[in-house]
N, C-alpha and C positions, 0 to 999 in steps of 0.2 A: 657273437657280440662280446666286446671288452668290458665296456662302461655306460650307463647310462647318467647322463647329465641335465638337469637336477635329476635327484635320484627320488625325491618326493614330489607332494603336490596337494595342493587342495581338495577336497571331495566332491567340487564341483566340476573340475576336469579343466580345460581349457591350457594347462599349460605345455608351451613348447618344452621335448625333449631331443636331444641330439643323442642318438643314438650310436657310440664309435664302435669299429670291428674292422674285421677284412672282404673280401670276397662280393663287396656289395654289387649289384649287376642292373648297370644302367637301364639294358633292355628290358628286366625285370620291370622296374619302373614304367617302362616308356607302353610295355602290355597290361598295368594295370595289376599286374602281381604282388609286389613290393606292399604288404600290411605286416604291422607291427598288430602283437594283440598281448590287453593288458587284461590277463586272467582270462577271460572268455568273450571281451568284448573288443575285437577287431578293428582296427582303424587305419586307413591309405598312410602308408609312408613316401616321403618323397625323398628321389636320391640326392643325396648330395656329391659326392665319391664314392669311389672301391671300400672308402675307408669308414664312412659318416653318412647315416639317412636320419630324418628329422622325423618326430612322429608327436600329434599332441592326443594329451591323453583323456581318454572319455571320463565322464563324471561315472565316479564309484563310491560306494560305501567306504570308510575309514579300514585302517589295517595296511597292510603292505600284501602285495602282490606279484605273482611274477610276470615276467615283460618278455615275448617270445617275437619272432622275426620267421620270415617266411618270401622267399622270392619266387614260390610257384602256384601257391593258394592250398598246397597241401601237405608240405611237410612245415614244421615249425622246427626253430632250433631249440635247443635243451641247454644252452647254456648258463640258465640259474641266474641269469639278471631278477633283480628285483628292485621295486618302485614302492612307494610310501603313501599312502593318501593320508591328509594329516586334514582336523574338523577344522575349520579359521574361525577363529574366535576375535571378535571384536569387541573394545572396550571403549564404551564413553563415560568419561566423568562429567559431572555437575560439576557447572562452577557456583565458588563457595561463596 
């Protein structure tokens, strides 16, 4: 993996990440192999090219994380992506 785009996200999870790199393998995909996993918690990624697989991310606790890849269910890559869960804080004012 090169980049992960957004490289954050909220701590509820739900947001789409693009995943760039090389090597991505269609058939992987097409068998159900192809999961991204953010810290310990796995999730199907879908291909897009050799180049880019999509993956969104589960709800986790705040903190940053790393982001691994896998196109056989058993080895994961090591390349030290990492990803951000950030609280979302919402503000309402009163009106005055």
């Amino acid at each position: 993996m090169r980049a992960l785009e957004p490289s954050r996200g909220p701590v509820e999870g739900g947001t789409f990440v693009n995943v760039t790199g090389s090597g991505f393998a269609e058939r992987a995909a097409l068998l159900g192999y192809l999961w991204c996993r953010f810290n310990q918690t796995a999730v199907v990624a879908a291909w897009h090219s050799a180049a880019e697989v999509h993956c969104i991310a589960p709800e986790h606790a705040s903190g940053v994380v790393s982001v691994e890849l896998t196109q056989n269910e058993q080895q994961y890559s090591s390349d030290g992506a990492r990803y951000e869960y950030q609280l979302s804080l919402i503000h309402i004012s009163e009106p005055t």
